[in-house]
LODOVEX-360513 format. One record per residue (C-alpha): residue number from 1; x, y, z; chain. Coordinates in nm, 2 decimals, padded with zeros to 4 digits, always signed. Each point is the difference from the previous one (the first is absolute). Example, Ala and Ser with C-alpha at 12.3 -4.5 7.8 and 13.67 -1.06 7.14 Angstrom:
BEGIN
> num,xx,yy,zz,cadena
> 1,+01.23,-00.45,+00.78,A
> 2,+00.14,+00.34,-00.07,A
This chain:
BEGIN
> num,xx,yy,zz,cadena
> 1,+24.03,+19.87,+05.20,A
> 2,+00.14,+00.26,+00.26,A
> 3,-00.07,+00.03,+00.36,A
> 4,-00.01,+00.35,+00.14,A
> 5,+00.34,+00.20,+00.05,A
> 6,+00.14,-00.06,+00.33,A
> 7,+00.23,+00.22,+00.15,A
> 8,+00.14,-00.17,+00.35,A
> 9,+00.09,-00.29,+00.09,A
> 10,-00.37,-00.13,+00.09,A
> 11,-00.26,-00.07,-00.30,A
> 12,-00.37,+00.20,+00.10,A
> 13,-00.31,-00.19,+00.08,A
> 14,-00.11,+00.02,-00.37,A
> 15,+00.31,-00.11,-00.16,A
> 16,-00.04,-00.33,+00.28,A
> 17,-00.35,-00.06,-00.06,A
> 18,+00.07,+00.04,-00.42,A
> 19,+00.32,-00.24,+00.02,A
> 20,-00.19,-00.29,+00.23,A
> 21,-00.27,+00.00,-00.26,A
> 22,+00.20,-00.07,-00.27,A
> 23,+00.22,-00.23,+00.21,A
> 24,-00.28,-00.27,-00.02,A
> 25,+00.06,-00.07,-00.38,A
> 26,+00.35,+00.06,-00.01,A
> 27,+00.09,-00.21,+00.27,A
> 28,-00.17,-00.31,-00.14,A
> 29,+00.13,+00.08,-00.37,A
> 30,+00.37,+00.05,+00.18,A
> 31,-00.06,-00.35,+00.18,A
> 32,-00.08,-00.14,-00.35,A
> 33,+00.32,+00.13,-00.18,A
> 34,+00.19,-00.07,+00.30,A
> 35,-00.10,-00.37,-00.06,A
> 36,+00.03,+00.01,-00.39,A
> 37,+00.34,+00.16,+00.02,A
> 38,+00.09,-00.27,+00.27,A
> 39,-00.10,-00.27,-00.24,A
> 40,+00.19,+00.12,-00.25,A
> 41,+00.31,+00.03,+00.17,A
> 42,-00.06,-00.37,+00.15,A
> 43,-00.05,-00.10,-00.40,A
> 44,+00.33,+00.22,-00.08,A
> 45,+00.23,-00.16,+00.26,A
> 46,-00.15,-00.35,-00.08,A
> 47,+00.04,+00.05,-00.41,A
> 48,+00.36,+00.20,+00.07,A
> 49,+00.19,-00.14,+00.26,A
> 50,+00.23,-00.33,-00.15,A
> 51,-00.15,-00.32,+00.25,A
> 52,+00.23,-00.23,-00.15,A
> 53,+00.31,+00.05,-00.15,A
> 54,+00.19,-00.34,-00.05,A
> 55,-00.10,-00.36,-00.08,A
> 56,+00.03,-00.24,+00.27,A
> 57,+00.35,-00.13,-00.10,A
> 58,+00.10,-00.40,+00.01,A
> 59,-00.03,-00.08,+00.37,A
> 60,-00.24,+00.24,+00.11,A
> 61,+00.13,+00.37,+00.13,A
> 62,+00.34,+00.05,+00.18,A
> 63,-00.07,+00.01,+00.38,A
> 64,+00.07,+00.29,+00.16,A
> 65,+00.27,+00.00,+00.24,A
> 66,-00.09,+00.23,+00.26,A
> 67,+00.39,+00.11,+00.06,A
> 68,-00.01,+00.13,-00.38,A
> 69,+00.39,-00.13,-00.02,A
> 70,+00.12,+00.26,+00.30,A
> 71,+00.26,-00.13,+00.25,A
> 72,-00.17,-00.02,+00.34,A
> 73,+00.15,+00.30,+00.15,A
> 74,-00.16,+00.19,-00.31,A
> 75,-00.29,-00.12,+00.08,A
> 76,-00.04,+00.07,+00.37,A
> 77,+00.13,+00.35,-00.06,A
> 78,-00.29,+00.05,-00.26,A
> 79,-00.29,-00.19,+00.26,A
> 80,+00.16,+00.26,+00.29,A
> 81,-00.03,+00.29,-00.21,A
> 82,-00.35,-00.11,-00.09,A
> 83,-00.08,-00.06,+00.32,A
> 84,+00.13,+00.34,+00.18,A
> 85,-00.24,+00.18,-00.30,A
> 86,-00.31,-00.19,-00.03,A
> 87,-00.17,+00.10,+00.32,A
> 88,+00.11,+00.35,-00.04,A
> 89,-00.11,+00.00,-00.37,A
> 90,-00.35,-00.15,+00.18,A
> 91,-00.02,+00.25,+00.29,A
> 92,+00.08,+00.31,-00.22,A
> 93,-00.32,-00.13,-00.22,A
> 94,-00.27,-00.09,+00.22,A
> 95,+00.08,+00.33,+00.21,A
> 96,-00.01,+00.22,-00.32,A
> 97,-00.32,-00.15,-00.07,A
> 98,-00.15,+00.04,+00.36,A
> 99,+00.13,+00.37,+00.01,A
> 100,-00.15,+00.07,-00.42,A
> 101,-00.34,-00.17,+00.21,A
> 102,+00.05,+00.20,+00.32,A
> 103,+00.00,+00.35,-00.26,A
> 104,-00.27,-00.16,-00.23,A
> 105,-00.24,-00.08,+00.21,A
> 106,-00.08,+00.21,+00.27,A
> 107,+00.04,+00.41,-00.02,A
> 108,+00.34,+00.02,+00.07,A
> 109,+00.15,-00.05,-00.34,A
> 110,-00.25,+00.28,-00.11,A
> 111,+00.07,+00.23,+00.31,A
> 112,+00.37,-00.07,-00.16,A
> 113,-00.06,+00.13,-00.30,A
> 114,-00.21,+00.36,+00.05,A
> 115,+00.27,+00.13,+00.30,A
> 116,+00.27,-00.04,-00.25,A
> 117,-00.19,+00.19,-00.28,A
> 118,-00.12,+00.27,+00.28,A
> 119,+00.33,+00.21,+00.00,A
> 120,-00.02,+00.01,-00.34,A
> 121,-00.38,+00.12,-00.05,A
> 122,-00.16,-00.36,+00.04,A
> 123,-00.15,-00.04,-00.37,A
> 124,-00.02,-00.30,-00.16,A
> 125,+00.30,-00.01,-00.20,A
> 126,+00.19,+00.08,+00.32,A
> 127,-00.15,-00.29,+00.15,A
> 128,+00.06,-00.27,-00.26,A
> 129,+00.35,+00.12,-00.06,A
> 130,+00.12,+00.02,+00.35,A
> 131,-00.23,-00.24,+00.14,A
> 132,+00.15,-00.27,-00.21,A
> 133,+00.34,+00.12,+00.09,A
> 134,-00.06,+00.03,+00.36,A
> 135,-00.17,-00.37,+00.01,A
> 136,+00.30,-00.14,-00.23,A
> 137,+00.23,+00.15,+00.24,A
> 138,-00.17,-00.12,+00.31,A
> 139,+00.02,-00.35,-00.14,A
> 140,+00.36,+00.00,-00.14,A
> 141,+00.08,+00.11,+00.36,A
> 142,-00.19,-00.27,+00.21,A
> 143,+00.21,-00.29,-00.20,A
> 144,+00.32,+00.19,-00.01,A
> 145,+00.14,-00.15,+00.34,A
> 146,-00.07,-00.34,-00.18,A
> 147,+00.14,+00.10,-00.34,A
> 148,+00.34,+00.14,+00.23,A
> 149,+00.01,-00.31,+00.15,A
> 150,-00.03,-00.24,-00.36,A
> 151,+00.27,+00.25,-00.11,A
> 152,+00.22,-00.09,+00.32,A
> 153,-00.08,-00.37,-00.12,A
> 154,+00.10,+00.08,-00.36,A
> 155,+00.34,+00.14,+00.12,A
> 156,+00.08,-00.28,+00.21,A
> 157,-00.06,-00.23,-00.25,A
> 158,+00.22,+00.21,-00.27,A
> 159,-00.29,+00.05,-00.20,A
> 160,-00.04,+00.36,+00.02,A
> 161,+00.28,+00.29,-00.05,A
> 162,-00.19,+00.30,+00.05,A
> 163,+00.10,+00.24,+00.31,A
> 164,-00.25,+00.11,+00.19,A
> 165,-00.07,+00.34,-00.21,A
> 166,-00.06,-00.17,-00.31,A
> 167,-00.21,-00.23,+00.14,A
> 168,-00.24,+00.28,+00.19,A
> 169,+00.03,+00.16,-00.35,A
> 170,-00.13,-00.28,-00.17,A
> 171,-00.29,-00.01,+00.18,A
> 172,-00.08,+00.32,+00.01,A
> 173,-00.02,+00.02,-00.40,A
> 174,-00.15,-00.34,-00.01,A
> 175,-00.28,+00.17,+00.24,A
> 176,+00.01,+00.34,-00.17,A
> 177,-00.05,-00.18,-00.33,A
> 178,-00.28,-00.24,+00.16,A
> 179,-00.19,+00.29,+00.13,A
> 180,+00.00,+00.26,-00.27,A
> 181,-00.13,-00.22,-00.29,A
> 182,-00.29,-00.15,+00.28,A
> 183,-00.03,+00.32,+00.04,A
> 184,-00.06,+00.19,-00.38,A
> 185,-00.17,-00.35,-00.03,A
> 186,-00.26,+00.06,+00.25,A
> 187,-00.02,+00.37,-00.08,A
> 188,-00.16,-00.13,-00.34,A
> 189,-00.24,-00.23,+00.15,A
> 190,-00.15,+00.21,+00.26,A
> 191,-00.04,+00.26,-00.28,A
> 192,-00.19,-00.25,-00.23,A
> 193,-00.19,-00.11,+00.31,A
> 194,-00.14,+00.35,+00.00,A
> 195,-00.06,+00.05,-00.34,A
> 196,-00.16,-00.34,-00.08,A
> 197,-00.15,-00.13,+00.35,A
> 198,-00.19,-00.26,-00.23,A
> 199,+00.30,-00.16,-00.25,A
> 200,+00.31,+00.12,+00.19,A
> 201,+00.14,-00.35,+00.08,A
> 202,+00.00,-00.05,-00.37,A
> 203,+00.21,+00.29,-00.07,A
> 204,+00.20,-00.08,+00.25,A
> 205,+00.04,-00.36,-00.10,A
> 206,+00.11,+00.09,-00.34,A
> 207,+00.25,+00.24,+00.14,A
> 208,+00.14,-00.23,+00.17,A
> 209,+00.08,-00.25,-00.20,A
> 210,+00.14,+00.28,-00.26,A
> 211,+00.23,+00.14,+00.29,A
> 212,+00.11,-00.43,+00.06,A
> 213,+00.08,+00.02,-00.41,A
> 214,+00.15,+00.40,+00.03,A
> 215,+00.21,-00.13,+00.31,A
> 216,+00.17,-00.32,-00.18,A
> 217,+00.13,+00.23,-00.27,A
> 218,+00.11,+00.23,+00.27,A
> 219,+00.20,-00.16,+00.29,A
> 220,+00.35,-00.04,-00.20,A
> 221,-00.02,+00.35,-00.11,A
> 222,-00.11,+00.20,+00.34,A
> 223,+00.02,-00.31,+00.35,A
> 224,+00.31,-00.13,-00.13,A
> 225,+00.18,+00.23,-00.02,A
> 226,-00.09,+00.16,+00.33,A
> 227,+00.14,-00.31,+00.18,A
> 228,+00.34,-00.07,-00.19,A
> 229,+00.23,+00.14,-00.25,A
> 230,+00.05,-00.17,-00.35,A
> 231,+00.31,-00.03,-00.23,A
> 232,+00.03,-00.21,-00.34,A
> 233,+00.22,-00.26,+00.06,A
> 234,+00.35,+00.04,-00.18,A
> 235,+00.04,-00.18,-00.38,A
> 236,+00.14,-00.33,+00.02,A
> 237,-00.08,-00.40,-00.01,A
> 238,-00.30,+00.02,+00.26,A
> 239,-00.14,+00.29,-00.15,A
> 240,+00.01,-00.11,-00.34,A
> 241,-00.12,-00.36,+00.17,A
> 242,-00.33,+00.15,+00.12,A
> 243,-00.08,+00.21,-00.31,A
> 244,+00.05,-00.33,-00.19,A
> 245,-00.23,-00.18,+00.24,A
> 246,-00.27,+00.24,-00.02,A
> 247,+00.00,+00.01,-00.34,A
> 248,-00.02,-00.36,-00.04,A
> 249,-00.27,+00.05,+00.20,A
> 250,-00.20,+00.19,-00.22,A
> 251,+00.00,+00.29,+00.26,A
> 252,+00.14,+00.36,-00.13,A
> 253,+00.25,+00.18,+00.32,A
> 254,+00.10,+00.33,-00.02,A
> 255,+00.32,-00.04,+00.28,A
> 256,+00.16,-00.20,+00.28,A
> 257,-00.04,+00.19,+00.30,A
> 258,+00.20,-00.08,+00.32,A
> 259,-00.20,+00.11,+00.30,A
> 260,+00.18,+00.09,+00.34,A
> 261,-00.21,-00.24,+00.18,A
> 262,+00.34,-00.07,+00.26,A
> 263,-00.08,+00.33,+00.19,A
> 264,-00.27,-00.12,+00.17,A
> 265,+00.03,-00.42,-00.06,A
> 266,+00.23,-00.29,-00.09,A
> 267,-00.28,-00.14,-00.15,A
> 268,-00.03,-00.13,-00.35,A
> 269,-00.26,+00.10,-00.26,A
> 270,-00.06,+00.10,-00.35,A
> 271,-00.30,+00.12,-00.23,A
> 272,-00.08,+00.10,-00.32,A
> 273,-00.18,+00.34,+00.05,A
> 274,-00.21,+00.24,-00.26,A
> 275,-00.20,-00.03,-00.33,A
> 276,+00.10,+00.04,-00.38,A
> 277,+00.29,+00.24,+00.01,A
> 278,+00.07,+00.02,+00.36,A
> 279,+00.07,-00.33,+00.04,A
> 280,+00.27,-00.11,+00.17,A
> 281,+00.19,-00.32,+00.21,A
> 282,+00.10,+00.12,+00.35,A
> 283,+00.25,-00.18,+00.22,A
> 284,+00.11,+00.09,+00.37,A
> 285,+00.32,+00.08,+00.00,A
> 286,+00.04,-00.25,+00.26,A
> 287,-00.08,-00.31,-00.29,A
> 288,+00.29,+00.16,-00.16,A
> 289,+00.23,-00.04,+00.26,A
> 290,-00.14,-00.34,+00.18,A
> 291,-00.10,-00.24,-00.36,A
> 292,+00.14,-00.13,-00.26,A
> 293,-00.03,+00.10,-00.36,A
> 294,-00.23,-00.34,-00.08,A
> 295,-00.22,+00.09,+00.33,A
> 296,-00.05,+00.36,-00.08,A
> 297,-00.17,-00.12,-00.39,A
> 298,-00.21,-00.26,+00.16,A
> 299,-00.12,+00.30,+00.24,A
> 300,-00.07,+00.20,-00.26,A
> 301,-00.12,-00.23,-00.21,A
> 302,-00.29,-00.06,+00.27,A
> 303,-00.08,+00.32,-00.03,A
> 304,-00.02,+00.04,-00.35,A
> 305,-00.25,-00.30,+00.05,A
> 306,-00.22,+00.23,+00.14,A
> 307,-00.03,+00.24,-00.31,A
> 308,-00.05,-00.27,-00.23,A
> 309,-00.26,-00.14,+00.17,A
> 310,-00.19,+00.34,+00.07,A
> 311,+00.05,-00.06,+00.32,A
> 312,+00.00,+00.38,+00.11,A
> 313,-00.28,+00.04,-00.26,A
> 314,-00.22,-00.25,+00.20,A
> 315,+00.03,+00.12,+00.34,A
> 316,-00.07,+00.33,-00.15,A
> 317,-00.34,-00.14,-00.13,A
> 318,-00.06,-00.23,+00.32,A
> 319,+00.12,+00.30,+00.20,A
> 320,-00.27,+00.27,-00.18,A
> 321,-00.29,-00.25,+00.02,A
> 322,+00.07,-00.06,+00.41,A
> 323,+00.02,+00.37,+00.01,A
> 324,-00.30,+00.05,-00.13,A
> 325,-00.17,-00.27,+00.10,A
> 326,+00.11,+00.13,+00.40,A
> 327,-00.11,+00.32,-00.11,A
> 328,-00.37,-00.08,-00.04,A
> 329,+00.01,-00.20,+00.29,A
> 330,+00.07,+00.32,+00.19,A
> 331,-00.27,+00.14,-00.17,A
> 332,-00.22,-00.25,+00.13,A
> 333,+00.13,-00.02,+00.34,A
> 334,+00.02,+00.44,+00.03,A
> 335,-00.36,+00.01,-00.02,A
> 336,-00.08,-00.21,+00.30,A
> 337,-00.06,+00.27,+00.26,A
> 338,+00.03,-00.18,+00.31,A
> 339,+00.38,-00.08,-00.09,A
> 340,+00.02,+00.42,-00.12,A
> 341,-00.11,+00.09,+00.33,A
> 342,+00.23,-00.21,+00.20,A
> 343,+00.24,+00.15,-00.18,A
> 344,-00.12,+00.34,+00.07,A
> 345,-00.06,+00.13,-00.36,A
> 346,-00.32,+00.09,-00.14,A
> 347,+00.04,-00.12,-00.34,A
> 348,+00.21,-00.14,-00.24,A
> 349,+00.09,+00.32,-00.14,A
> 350,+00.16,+00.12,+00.41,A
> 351,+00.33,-00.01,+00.01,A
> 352,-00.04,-00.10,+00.35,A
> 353,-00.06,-00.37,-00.21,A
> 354,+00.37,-00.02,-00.09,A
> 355,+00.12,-00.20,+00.31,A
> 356,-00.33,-00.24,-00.14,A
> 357,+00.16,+00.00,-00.32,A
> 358,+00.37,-00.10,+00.12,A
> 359,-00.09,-00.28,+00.20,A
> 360,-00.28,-00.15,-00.25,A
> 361,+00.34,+00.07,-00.24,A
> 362,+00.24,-00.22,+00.26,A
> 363,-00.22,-00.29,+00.07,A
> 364,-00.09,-00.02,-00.37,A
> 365,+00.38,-00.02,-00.03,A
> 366,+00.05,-00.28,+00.21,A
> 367,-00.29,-00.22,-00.10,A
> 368,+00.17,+00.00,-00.33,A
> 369,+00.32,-00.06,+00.10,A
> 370,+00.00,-00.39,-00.04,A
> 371,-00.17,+00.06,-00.35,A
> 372,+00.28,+00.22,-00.11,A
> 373,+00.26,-00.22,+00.14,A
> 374,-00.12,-00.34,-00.20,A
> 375,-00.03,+00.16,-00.31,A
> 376,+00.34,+00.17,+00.06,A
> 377,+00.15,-00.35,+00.08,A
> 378,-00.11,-00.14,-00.35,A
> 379,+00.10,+00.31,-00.21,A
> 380,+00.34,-00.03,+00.15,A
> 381,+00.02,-00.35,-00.06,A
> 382,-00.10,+00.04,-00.36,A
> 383,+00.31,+00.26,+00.04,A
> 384,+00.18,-00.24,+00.13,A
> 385,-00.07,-00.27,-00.31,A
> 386,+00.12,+00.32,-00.25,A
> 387,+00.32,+00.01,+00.19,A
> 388,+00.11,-00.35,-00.07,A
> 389,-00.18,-00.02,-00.34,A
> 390,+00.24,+00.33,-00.12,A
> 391,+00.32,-00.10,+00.19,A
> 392,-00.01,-00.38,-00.05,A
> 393,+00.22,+00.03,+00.31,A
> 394,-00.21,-00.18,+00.32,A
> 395,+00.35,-00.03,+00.19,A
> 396,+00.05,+00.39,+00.00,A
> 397,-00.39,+00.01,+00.09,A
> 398,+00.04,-00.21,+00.32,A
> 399,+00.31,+00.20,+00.06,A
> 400,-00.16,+00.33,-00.04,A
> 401,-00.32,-00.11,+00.23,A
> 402,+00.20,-00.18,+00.32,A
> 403,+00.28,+00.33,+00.03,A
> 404,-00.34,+00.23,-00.02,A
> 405,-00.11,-00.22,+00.25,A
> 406,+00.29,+00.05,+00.21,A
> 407,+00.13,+00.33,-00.04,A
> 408,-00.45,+00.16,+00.01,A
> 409,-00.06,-00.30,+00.29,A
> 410,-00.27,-00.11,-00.12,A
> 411,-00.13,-00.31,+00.19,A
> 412,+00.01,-00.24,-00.23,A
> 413,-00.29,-00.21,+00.11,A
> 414,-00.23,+00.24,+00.15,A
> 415,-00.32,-00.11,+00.23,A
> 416,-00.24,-00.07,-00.23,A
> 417,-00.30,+00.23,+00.10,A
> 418,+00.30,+00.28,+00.01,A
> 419,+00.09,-00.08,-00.37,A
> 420,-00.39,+00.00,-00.07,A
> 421,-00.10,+00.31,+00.13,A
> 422,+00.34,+00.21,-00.05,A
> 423,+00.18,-00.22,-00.24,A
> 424,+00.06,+00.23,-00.33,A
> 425,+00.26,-00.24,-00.19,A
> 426,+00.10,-00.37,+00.01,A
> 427,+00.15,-00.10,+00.27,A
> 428,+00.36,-00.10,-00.05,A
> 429,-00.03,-00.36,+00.00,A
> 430,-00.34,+00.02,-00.20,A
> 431,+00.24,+00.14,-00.28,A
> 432,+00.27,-00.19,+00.03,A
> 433,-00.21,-00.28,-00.03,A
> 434,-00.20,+00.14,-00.33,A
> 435,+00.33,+00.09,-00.14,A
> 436,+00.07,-00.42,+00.03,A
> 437,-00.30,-00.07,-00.14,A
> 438,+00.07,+00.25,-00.26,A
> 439,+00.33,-00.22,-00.07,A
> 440,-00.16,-00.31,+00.02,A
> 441,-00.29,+00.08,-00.26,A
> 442,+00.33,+00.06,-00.25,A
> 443,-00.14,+00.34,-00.03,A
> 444,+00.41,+00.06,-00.05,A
């Protein structure tokens, strides 16, 4: 089904009239999926996501000791550097949200987006392109004083290396990258929205979750490498230390790549990125030059916990049903034309709807948020449990976790609503505690 060709960035009275009678029907059957899908992914997280990991051991669990084994001036220098970021972190969210709502919904977001397609003919691929640009822009650059000023913390603190340039760079590529695949992204839906007023959602939604699927297999081949620079780490004990540890693991690694992570942090981090042949263990350089030999395998072997527990597989799955499930919520949610017109689009199919679409996009974002986090916390958990389970070494565990405490300062006993809301790992002493319980379930 195919609405009449448009040319212009407004759809003619018979291409409105032909899309809001189809609407009726589509936007129940899109409410319907939208609930469906939602089920499903509330079935997937429950089924997939490891609740419990370790027996009760003799004595009940460990307690947690909220200094996680940090001297006292460790700690207040990880609670100060907390506590200079946290409100900014809170500010620089609630006013990107108010400025996505202030373009959303009323007309300016969609006065935005036809002046900056004008000088270029004002069609409708001039609008999406370079109205999703201009609004990604707009909102980069209302937060950037705050992002300057977390940066400013950062270097205080030692955490962060980067000058100035690198730093502007960064975001500039981060936003560039942000905006051009919202951008093809949105070019694909407005199109479908055109030629399938009545199904489009469902189009859409499978799209979607394809491109989540697409983008996993991706990211270490084209976002990686547009951030740092990658060389195989030289033969010798660690090397061969890691290829043993992922083979033990059942878990096939192409290299050993040394990322030059020290440009821009002091931080410490590792992965293991790619599928099938492009797998591969990464370590910032600056785990090389900070940890131990026995630290760096109980890193890695965290990671490698990841793979062998499909890990990346299951937020790819979670990942494509939330996508489509949001998907077909928009669908439901475009067809209301009270909310169109306070947005100042005529139809789904405007692209004077794509400030709509970017906030609906944020605030689905953040109501997630907490759900992410929790099921984050238990997947790296279960990580956690491969770790000690392959290295049978909780003392280089403990190690490892208190000096990436230190050296990343990470408050090692967060507020609790903080941890709930933004908390994507264990905290510190939550794992050194489950690494004792580990120990004292003579899992060694």
């Amino acid at each position: 089904m195919t609405s009449p060709e448009v040319t212009g960035p407004f759809a003619t009275l018979g291409s409105i009239g032909a899309m809001s009678r189809a609407g009726g029907a589509g936007a129940r059957a899109a409410l319907v999926v939208a609930v469906v899908l939602g089920i499903a992914l509330a079935l997937a997280i429950a089924v997939r996501t490891p609740w419990h990991l370790l027996p009760e051991p003799p004595g009940g669990f460990t307690p947690l000791d909220p200094t996680a084994g940090l001297s006292v001036a460790e700690v207040g220098r990880a609670e100060a550097f907390a506590a200079a970021l946290r409100p900014v972190s809170l500010i620089s969210l609630v006013l990107g949200l108010v400025v996505s709502a202030v373009l959303g919904l009323t007309r300016l977001g969609a006065r935005v987006v036809t002046s900056v397609a004008r000088p270029f003919g004002g069609g409708r691929i001039a609008q999406i392109l370079l109205g999703v640009l201009a609004l990604s822009v707009l909102g980069r650059l209302v937060t950037l004083p705050l992002g300057a000023y977390a940066e400013v913390v950062r270097h205080r603190y030692g955490l962060s290396t980067r000058g100035w340039w690198l730093w502007l760079r960064d975001v500039a590529v981060a936003t560039a990258i942000s905006a051009g695949i919202s951008a093809l992204v949105l070019l694909a839906v407005l199109w479908l929205v055109r030629r399938a007023p009545r199904t489009w959602w469902a189009w859409a939604a499978l799209t979607a979750a394809g491109f989540v699927v697409v983008s996993s297999f991706l990211y270490p081949l084209v976002i990686e490498p547009a951030f740092n620079r990658f060389e195989s780490l030289p033969a010798g004990e660690l090397r061969s230390s890691l290829l043993a540890l992922a083979d033990r693991s059942g878990v096939p690694v192409e290299d050993v790549l040394v990322s030059d992570a020290s440009r821009r942090t002091t931080a410490l981090n590792a992965y293991v990125s790619g599928f099938g042949g492009t797998r591969r263990i990464v370590l910032y350089d600056t785990v090389l030059e900070q940890l131990p030999d026995d630290e760096i395998e109980s890193i890695a072997a965290h990671e490698l916990g990841h793979v062998v527990n499909g890990d990346v597989l299951t937020g790819t799955l979670t990942g494509a049903l939330g996508a489509g499930a949001a998907v077909a919520l928009f669908g439901w949610l475009l067809s209301m034309t009270p909310l169109l017109r306070r947005a100042g689009a005529d139809s789904p199919a405007d692209p004077r709807v794509i400030p709509l679409v970017l906030l609906l996009l944020a605030v689905g974002g953040l109501l997630s948020t907490p759900v992410q986090n929790l099921v984050s916390r238990q997947i790296e958990a279960r990580a956690d449990l491969h770790a000690l389970d392959l290295t049978r070494d909780p003392e280089a565990f403990v190690s490892m976790q208190r000096r990436l405490a230190t050296t990343n300062l990470s408050d090692p006993d967060p507020p609790a609503a903080w941890q709930w809301f933004f908390g994507s790992h264990p905290t510190a002493a939550q794992r050194i505690a489950f690494a004792e319980d580990w120990v004292r379930n003579d899992r060694g």
